[in-house]
C-alpha positions in Angstrom: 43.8 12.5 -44.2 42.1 12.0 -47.7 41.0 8.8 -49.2 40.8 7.8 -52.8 37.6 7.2 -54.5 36.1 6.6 -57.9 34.8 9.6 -59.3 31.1 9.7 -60.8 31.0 13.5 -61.5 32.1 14.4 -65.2 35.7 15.7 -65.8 36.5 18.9 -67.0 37.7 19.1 -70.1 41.0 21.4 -71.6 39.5 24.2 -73.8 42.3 25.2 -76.2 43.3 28.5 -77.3 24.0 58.2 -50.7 21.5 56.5 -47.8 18.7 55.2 -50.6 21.9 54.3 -53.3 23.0 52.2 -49.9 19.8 50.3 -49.2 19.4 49.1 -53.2 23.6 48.7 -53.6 23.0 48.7 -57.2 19.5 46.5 -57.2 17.3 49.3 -58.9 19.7 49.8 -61.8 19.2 45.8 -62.4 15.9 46.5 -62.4 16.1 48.6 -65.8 16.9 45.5 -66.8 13.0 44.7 -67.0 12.5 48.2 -69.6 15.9 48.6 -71.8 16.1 45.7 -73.1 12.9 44.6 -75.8 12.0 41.1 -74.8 11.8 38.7 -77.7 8.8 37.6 -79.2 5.9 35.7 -76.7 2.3 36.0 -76.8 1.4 38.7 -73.7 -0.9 36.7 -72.4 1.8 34.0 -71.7 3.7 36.4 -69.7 1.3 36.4 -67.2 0.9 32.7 -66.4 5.0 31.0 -67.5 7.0 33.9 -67.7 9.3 35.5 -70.3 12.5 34.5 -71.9 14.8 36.9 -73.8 18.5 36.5 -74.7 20.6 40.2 -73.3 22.9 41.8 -76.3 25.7 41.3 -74.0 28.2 38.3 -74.2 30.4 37.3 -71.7 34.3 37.6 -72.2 34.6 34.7 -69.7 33.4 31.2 -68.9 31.1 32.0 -65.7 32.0 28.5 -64.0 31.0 29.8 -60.1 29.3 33.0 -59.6 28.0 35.4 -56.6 25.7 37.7 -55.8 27.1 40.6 -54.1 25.3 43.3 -51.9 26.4 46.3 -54.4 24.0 44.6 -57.0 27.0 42.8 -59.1 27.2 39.3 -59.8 31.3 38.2 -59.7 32.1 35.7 -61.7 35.0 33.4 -61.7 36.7 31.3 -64.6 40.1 30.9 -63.4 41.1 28.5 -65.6 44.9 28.1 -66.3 47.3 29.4 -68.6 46.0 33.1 -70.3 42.2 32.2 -69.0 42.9 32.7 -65.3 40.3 35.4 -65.1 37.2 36.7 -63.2 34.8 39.3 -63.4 32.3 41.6 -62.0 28.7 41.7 -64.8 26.6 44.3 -64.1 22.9 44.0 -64.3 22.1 47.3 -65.9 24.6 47.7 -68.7 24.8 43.8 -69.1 28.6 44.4 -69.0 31.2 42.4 -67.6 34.6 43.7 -66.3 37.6 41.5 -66.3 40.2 41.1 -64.0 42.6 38.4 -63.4 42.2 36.2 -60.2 45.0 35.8 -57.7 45.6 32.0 -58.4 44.3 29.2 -60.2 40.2 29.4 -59.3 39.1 26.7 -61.9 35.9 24.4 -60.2 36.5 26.1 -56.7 34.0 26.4 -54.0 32.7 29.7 -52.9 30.3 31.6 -50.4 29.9 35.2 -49.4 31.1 36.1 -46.1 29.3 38.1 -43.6 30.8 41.1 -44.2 29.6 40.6 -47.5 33.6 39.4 -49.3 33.1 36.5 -51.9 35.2 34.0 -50.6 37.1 31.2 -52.6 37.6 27.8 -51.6 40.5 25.8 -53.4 41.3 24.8 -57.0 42.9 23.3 -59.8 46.5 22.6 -59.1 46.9 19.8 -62.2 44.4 19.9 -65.3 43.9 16.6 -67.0 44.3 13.4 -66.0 44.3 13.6 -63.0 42.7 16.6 -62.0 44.0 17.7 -58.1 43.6 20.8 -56.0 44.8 23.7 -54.4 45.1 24.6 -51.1 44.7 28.0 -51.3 42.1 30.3 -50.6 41.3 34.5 -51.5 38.5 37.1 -50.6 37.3 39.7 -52.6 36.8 42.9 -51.7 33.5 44.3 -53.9 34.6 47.8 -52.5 38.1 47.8 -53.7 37.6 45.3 -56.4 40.6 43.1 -55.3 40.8 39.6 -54.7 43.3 38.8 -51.5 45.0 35.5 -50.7 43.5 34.1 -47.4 45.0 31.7 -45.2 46.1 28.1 -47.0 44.3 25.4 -46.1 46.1 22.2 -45.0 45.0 20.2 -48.0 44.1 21.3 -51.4 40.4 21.3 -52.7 39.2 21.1 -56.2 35.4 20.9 -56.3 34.7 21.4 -52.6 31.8 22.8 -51.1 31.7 25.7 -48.9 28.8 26.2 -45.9 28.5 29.6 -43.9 27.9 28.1 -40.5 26.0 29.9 -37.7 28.6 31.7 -36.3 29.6 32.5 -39.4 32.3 31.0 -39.8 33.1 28.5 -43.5 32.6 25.0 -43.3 34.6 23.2 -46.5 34.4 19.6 -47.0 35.0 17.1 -50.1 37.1 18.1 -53.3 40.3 16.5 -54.6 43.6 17.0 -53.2 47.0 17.6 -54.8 47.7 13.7 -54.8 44.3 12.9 -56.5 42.4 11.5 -53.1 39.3 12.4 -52.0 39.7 15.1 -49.2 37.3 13.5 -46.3 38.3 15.9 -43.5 35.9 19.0 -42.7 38.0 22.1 -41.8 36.7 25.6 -40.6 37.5 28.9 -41.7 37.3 31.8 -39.4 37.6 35.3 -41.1 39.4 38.3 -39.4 40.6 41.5 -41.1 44.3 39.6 -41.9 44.3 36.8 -43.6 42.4 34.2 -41.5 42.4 31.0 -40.0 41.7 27.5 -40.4 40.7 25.0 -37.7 42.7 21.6 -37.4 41.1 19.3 -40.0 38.7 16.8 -38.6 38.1 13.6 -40.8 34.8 12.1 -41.5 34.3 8.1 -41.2 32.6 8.4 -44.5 34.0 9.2 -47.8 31.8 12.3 -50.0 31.4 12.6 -54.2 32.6 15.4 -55.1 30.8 19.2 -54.7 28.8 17.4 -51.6 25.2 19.0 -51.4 25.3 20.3 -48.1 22.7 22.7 -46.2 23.1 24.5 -43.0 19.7 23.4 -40.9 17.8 25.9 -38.3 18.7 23.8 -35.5 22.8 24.5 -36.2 23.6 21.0 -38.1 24.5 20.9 -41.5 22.4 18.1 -44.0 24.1 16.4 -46.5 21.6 15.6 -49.1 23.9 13.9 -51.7 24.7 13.5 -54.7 25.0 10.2 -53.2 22.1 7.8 -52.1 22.8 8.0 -48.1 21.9 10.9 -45.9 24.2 12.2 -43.0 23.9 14.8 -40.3 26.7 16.8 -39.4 27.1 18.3 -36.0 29.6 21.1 -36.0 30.1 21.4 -32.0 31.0 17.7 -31.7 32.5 17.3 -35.4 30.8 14.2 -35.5 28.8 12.8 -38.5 25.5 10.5 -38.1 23.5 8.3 -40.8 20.1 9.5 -41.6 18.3 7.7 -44.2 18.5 6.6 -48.0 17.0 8.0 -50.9 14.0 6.4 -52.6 15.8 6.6 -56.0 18.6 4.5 -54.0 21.6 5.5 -56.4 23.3 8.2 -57.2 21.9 11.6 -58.4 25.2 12.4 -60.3 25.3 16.3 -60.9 21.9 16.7 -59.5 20.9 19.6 -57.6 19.6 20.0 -53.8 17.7 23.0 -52.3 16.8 24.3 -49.2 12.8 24.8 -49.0 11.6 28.2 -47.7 12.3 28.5 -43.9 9.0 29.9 -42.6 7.6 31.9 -39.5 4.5 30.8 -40.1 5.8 26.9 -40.0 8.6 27.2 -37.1 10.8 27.8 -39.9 10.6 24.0 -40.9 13.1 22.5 -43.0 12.7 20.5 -46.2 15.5 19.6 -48.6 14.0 18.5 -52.0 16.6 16.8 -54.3 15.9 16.5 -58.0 17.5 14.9 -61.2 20.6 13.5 -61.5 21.8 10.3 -63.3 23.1 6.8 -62.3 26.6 7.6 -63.9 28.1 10.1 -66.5 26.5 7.3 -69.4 23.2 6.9 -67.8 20.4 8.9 -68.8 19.2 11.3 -66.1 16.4 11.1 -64.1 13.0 13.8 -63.8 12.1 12.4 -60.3 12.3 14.3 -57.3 12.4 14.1 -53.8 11.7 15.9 -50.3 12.5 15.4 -46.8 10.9 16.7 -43.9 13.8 17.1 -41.6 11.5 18.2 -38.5 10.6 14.7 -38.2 11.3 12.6 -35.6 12.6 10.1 -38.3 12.8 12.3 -41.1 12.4 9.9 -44.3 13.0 10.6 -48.3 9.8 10.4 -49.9 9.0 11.2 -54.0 7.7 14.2 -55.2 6.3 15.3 -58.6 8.4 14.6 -61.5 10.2 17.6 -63.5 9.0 17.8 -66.9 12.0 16.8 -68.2 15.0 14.8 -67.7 17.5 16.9 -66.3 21.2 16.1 -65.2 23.8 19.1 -64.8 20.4 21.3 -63.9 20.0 24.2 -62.0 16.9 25.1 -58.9 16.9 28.7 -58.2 14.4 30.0 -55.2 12.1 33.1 -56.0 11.0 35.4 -54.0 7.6 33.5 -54.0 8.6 30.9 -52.5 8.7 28.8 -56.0 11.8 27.5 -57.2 12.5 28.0 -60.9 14.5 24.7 -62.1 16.0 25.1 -65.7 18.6 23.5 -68.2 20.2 20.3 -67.9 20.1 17.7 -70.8 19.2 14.0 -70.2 22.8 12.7 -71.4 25.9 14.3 -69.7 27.2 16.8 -72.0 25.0 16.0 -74.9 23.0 19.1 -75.9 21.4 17.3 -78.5 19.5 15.9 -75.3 19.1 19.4 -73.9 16.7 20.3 -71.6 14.5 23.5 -72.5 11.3 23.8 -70.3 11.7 25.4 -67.7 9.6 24.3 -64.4 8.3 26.0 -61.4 7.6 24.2 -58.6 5.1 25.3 -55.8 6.4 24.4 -52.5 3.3 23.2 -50.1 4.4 24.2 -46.7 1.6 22.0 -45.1 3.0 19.1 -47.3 5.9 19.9 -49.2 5.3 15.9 -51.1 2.1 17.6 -52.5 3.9 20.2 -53.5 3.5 20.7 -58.0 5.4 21.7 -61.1 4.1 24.2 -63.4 5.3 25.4 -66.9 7.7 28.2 -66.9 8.3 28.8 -70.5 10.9 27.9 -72.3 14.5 29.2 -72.7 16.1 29.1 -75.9 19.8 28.0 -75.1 21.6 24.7 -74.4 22.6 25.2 -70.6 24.7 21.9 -69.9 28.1 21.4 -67.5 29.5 24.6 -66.2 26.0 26.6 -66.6 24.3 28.4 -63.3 21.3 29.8 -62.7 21.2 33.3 -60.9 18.5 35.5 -59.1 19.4 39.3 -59.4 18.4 41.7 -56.4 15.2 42.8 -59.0 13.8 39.5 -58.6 14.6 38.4 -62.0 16.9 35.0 -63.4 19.9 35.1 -65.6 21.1 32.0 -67.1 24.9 31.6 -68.0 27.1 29.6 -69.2 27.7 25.7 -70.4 30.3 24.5 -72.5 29.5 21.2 -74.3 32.3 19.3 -75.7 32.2 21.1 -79.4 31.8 24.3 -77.2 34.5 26.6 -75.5 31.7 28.1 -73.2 28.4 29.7 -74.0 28.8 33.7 -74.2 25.3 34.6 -74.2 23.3 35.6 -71.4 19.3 34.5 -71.0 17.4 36.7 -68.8 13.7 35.5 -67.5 11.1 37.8 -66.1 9.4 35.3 -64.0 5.4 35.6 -64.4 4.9 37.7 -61.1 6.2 40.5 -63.0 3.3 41.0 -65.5 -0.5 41.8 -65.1 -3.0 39.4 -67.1 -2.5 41.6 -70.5 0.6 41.0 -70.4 1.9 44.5 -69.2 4.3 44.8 -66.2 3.1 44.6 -62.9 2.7 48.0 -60.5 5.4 46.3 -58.0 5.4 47.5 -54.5 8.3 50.0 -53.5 11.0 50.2 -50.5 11.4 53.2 -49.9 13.4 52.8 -46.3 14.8 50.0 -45.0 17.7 49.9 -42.0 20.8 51.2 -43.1 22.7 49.6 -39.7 22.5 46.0 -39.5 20.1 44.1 -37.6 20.4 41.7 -35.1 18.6 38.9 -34.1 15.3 38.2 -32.5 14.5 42.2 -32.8 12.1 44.4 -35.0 13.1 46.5 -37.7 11.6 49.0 -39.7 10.5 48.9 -43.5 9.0 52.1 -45.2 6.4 51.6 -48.1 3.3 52.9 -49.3 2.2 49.8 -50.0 2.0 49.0 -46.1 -1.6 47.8 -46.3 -1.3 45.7 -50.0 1.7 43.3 -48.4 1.3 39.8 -47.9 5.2 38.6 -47.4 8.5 39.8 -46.2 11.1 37.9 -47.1 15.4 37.7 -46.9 16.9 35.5 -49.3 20.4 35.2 -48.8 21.8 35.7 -52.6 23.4 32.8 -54.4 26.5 31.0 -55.5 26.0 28.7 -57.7 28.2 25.9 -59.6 28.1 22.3 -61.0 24.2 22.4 -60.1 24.3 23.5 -56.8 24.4 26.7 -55.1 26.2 27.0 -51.9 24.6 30.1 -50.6 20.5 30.3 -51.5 18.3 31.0 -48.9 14.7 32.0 -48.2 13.6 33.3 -44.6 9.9 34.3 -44.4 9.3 36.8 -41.3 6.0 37.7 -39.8 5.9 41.7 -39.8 2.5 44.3 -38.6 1.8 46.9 -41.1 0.7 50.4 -40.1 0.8 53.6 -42.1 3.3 53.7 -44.3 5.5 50.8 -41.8 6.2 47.4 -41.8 7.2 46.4 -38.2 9.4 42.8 -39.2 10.3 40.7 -36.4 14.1 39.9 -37.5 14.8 35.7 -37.8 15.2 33.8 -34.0 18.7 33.4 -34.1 21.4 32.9 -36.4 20.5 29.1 -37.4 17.9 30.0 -39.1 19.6 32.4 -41.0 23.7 32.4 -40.8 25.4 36.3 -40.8 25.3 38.4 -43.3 23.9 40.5 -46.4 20.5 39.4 -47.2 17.6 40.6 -50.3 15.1 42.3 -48.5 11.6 41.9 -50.4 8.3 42.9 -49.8 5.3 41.2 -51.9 1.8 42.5 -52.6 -1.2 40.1 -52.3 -1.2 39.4 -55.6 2.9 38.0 -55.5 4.5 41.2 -56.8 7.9 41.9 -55.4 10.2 44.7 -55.2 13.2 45.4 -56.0 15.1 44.1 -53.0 16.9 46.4 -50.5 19.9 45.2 -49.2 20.6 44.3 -45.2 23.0 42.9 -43.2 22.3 40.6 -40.3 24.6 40.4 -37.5 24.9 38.9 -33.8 25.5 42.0 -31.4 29.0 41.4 -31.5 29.5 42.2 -35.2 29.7 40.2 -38.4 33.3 39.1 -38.0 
């Protein structure tokens, strides 16, 4: 069953005419990045405290409107727009090149997450462009081995701007998005991957209607949190397919084409969840907001409560966990597709686990283009940021590509920063509740061991960013990691594995997949 309902998201618009090669899968040629390419002009001693911005030589042949991270180190990119544009692509880090390919169906403002076995998986579409825009049904994998996208099993109601949630078992949670009559799809269906095609569980309808791209999280205790964009919190349980009303945000309207992120799930903490929500405007006229907001969802009667403001304005934004901890927020403009209003300071904010309200924002420099609707935000397996994307009315799409070292990277002269090395890491997956090895010279020097489950972002949100922080012993030249509890905490699949000094260095990730004993299927 879908419902109509007034849209507050802006439309699109028509455009016109070996074993230690395994563990990295690609991530140490992305980290070449950091020495072929000459970083633009910036004081070194700024380096070292917000960061550096450069713009790569590389543009893209495609607008990037949804992206992944895969586990060989490539980011696949989608446009899928119609007529001649119905395109994807796979960029790689270290030449900065994108290869084209077309996509199986119409892909334009789909939803996406990776699943366990590590196959990019699309959610819906654009079956009508203009007024109105309605969805597809359909659904495709691909396979980064073969490099081929494969039509999954249809879902019974089409999708276009629907959000996708890898649940604990990991199976795909879709809810929201337009259907081919133009009505809101308010029914929650579940995808369970096999090596056919798939299957979809019976839809179940919600007794509440969702905006668009709803900002949904999956919580370590198995429910999903919907965090907006609207004003009014819900809980969803998947084994009773029942939604409950939580609370209401201080800001008490909607964050239009604001963004929602996952804190860090901890050891040290329980693995504790807070959503922070941030930006956002009233309406696609309004001017956006810089307030934020976090919710500690351990609470008995978890409650919204301000944070620190952004320095800027920021609707159409994007909030992209590092592997500090810190989430990087950049772009956005303070008027919905107005770049004149664009929004260049980029902030870092410094979660405080104790009290994530005290948490603060510092400066991370400054990138130097416009990234409005259709722009993402993207952290590469060397624990660098690409921004792409954005295409403001007078714009087809932004071809050029920003890449930012974040300032954990350089020493205090400006230089780049010894960072610690993997130099083994498990080449089976792990399972749950279990230790696991890590190899490193720098056994004695680390500080953190993290998994961040790479991202998918679109529409300023990404579907798929995760931080998990494990306690681990160090001897020798071994890190002894106690694994995450159980699959809540963090859902199957291929995770960055990063090690930190005690000075916030990372590595360059090593990939690894996490799996319940009986597989990742």
């Amino acid at each position: 069953m879908a419902t109509r309902v007034s849209l507050v998201t802006p439309q699109p618009r028509s455009w016109g005419s070996g074993a230690r090669k395994r563990l990295l899968g690609g991530a140490m040629a992305a980290a070449c990045l950091l020495a072929a390419v000459p970083a633009q002009s910036q004081a070194a001693k700024n380096a070292a405290s917000v960061g550096q911005w450069q713009i790569l030589a590389n543009q893209l042949p495609l607008n990037p409107v949804h992206a992944a991270v895969m586990h060989n180190g490539q980011v696949l990119m989608i446009y899928g727009y119609s007529g001649n544009f119905e395109l994807a692509a796979t960029w790689n880090p270290a030449t900065q090149l994108a290869t084209t390919f077309p996509t199986t169906y119409t892909m334009f403002c789909n939803g996406m997450v990776v699943l366990p076995d590590g196959r990019p998986f699309v959610i819906g579409g654009t079956l009508n462009f203009g007024a109105p825009y309605t969805g597809l049904n359909l659904t495709a994998a691909y396979d980064p081995t073969t490099g081929v996208f494969t039509n999954q099993a249809s879902m019974a109601d089409g999708r276009w701007y629907p959000t996708g949630t890898v649940l604990s078992d990991g199976t795909v949670m879709t809810f929201g998005g337009t259907d081919e009559n133009d009505l809101t799809n308010n029914t929650v269906e579940v995808f369970t991957a096999n090596t056919g095609i798939g299957s979809w569980s019976a839809p179940v309808t919600a007794n509440w209607v969702p905006p668009l791209y709803p900002r949904l999280h999956l919580l370590p205790d198995g429910k999903v949190f919907y965090s907006g964009i609207t004003d009014q919190s819900q809980f969803y349980n998947p084994t009773t397919q029942t939604w409950t009303v939580c609370c209401t945000t201080n800001f008490a309207n909607t964050r239009n084409q604001g963004t929602s992120v996952l804190l860090p799930l901890r050891s040290s903490n329980s693995f504790k969840p807070t959503v922070m929500i941030m930006g956002g405007s009233t309406s696609d006229t309004a001017p956006a907001t810089n307030t934020t907001e976090t919710i500690d969802l351990s609470a008995t009667s978890p409650k919204w409560k301000y944070g620190p403001n952004m320095s800027e304005q920021r609707i159409h934004l994007n909030a992209t966990i590092l592997p500090t901890g810190n989430v990087l927020v950049t772009g956005g403009e303070v008027y919905s597709e107005n770049t004149a209003t664009a929004s260049f300071n980029a902030d870092l904010y410094h979660p405080n686990l104790g009290d994530p309200d005290y948490g603060t924002f510092t400066s991370a420099g400054a990138n130097a283009v416009p990234r409005a609707y259709h722009s993402n935000a993207i952290l590469l397996p060397d624990a660098t940021v690409i921004l792409t994307g954005s295409n403001p009315p007078n714009v087809a799409y932004e071809k050029r590509v920003e890449l930012y070292q974040p300032a954990y990277l350089f020493n205090s002269n400006g230089s780049l920063a010894t960072r610690p090395v993997i130099s083994s890491a498990p080449a089976a997956s792990i399972r749950y509740d279990s230790k696991f090895t890590v190899g490193t010279t720098s056994a004695a020097n680390i500080q953190q061991v993290v998994l961040m489950r790479p991202g998918a972002p679109t529409h300023a949100f990404d579907m798929e960013q995760r931080l998990v922080g494990l306690s681990f012993t160090a001897k020798g030249n071994t890190l002894t990691v106690t694994s995450p509890p159980n699959s809540d905490v963090a859902p199957p699949g291929y995770y960055m594995l990063f090690i930190l000094n005690k000075s916030g260095v990372p590595s360059v990730a090593s990939w690894v997949q996490i799996c319940a004993a009986s597989g990742c299927l």
